[in-house]
C-alpha positions as CSV (number, residue, x, y, z in Angstrom):
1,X,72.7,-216.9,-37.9
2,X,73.8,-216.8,-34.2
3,X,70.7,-216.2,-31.5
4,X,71.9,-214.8,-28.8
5,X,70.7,-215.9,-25.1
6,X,69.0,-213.8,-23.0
7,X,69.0,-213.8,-19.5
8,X,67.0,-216.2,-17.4
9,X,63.2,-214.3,-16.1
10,X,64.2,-211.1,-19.0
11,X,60.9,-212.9,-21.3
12,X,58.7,-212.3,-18.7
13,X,59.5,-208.8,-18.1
14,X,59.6,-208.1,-21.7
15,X,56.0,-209.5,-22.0
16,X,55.1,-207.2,-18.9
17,X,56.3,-204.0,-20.4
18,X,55.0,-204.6,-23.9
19,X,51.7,-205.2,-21.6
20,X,51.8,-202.5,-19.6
21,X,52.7,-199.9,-22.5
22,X,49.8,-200.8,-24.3
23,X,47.4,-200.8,-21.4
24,X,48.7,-197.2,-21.3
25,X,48.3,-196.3,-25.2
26,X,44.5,-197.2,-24.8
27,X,43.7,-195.8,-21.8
28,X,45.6,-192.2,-22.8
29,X,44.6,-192.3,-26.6
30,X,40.7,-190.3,-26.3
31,X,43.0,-187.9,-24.1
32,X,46.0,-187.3,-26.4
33,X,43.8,-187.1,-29.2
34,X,41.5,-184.6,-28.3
35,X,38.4,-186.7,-28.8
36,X,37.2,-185.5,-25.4
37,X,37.5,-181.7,-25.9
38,X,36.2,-182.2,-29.7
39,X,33.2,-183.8,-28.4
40,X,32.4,-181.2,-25.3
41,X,32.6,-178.5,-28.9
42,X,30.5,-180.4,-30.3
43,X,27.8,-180.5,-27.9
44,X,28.2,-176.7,-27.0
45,X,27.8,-175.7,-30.4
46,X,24.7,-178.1,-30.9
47,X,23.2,-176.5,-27.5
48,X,23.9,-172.7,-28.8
49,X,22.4,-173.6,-32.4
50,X,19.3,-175.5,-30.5
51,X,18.6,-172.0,-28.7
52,X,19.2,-170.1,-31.9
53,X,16.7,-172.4,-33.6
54,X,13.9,-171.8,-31.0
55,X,14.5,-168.2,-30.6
56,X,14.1,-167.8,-34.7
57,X,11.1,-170.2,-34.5
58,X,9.6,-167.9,-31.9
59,X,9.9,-164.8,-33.9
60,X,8.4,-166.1,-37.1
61,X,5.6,-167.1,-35.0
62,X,4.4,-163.3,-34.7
63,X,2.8,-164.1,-31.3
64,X,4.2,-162.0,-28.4
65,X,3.7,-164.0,-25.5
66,X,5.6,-167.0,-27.7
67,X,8.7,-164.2,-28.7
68,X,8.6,-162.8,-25.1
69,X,8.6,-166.3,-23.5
70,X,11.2,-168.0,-26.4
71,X,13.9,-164.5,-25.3
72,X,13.5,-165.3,-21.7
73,X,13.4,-169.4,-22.2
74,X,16.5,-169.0,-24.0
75,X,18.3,-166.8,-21.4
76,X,17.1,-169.4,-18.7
77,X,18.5,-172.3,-21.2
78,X,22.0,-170.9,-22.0
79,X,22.3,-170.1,-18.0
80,X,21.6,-173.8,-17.2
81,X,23.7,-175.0,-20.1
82,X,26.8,-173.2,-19.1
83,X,26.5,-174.0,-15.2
84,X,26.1,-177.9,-16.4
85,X,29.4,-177.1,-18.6
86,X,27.5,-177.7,-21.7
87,X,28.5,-173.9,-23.3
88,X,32.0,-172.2,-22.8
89,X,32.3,-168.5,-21.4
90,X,32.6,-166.9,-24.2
91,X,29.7,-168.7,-26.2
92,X,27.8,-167.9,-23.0
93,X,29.1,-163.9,-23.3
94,X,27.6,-164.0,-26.9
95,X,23.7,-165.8,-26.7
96,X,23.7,-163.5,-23.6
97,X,24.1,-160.4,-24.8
98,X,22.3,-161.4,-27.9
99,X,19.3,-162.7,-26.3
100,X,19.2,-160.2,-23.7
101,X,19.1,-157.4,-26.6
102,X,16.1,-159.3,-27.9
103,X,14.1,-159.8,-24.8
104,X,14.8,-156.1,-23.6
105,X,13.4,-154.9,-27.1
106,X,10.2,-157.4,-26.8
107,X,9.6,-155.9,-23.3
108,X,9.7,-152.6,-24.6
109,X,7.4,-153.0,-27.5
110,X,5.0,-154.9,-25.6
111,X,5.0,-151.5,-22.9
112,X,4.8,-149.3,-25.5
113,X,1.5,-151.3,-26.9
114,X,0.0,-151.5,-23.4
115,X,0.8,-147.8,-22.6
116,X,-1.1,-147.2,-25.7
117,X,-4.0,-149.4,-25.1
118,X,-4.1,-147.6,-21.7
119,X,-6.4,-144.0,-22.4
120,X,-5.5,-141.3,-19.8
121,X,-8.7,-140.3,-17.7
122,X,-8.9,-137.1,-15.8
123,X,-12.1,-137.1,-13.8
124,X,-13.7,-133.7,-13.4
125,X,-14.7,-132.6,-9.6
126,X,-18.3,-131.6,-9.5
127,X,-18.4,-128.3,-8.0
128,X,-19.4,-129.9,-4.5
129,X,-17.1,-132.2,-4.5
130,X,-14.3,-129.3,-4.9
131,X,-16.1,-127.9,-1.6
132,X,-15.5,-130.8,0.2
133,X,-11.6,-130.8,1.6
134,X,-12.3,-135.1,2.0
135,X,-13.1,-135.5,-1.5
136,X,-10.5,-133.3,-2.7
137,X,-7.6,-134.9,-1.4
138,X,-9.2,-138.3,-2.8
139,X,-9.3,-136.5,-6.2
140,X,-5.7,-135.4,-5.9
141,X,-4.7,-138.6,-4.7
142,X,-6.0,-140.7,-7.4
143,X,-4.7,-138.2,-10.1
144,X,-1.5,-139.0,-8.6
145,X,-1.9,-142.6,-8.5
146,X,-0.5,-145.1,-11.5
147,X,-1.7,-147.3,-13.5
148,X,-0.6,-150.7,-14.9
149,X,-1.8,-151.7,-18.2
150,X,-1.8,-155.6,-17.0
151,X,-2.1,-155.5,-13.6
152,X,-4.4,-152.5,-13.0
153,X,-3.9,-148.8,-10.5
154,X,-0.6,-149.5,-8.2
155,X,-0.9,-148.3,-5.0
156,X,2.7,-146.5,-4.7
157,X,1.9,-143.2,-6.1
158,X,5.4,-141.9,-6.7
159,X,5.8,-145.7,-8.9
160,X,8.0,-145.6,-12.3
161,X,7.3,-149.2,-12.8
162,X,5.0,-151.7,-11.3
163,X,5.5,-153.6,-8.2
164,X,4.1,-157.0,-9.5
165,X,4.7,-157.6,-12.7
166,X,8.1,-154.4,-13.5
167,X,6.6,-153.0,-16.0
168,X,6.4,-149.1,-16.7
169,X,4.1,-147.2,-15.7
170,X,3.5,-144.3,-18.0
171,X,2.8,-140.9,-16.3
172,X,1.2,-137.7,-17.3
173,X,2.9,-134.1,-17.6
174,X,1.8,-131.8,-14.3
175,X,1.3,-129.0,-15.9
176,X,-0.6,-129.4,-19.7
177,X,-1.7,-133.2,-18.9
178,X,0.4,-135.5,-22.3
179,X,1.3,-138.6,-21.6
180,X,4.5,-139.5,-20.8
181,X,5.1,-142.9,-22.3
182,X,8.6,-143.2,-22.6
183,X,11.0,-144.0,-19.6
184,X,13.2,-141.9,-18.6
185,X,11.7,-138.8,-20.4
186,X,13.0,-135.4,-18.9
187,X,10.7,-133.2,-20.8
188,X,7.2,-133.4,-21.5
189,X,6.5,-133.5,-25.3
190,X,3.6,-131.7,-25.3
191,X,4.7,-128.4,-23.4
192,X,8.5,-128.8,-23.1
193,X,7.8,-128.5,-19.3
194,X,10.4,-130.7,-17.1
195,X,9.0,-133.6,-15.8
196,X,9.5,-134.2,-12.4
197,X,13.0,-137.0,-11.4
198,X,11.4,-140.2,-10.9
């Protein structure tokens, strides 16, 4: 068996390379292997299944406040989580347009409750208060004023929905006097009369 020489300082530069090469397989290896991008998955899906989790446990609660405030806490979570880079776009997309769905339909049951709750009162002028042009136009004015079921009469008279809290503000047909619950009704359901643009 012949050994063949190598050249005088090659050793050294051998030892450097074999050095250096593996310095470079350990520091690229979480990189090529995907680790990084598995793990960022990972989390993301964790984060979405989190918010589905709470939103579920909010609705088997039965309290409204809890469903209305687990909707809108979720919306608020999967907005922070995607500007911290903790859910892709297109997870985002989905628990958005899921959640929003859900919270739109709590809003408008919990309207339609209140409207409900709400009775329509038409006060009757007293024939000297009809004499009166001052006490009229009051009369007039607060038949034409609004009413919130939470936050009480709005000042805005021509109001579809309130000023504080965006809810709407059911209405009453001008001519035969039905309330008008539902938003964006064109025609009043007790007469067929059209209802007035809002």
């Amino acid at each position: 068996m012949t050994l063949v020489a190598m050249p005088e300082g090659a050793v050294p530069l051998v030892l450097g390379t074999v050095l250096a090469l593996g310095a470079l397989t350990l520091v690229l290896s979480p990189l090529l292997s995907g680790e990084a991008e598995v793990r960022a998955e990972d989390e993301q899906k964790a984060a979405a299944e989190a918010a589905r989790i709470k939103a579920a446990r909010a609705k088997r609660a039965g309290r409204e406040e809890e469903q209305m405030d687990g909707a809108v806490a979720a919306l608020r979570e999967i907005e922070f989580d995607r500007e911290t880079g903790k859910l892709s776009d297109s997870d985002y997309a989905e628990l958005k347009t899921r959640y929003t769905r859900e919270a739109l339909a709590e809003l408008r049951a919990a309207d339609a409750r209140n409207a409900a709750a709400v009775p329509v009162v038409v006060a009757a002028m007293s024939p000297a208060d009809a004499a009166d042009p001052v006490e009229a136009a009051i009369h007039r004015a607060r038949q034409n004023q609004r009413s919130c079921g939470v936050c009480g009469p709005r000042p805005e008279p021509d109001a579809t929905y309130c000023s504080s809290c965006g809810r709407y503000l059911p209405g009453a047909c001008a001519k035969c006097g039905t309330s008008v619950d539902l938003v964006g009704s064109r025609f009043c359901s007790g007469c067929g009369d059209h209802l007035a643009a809002a």
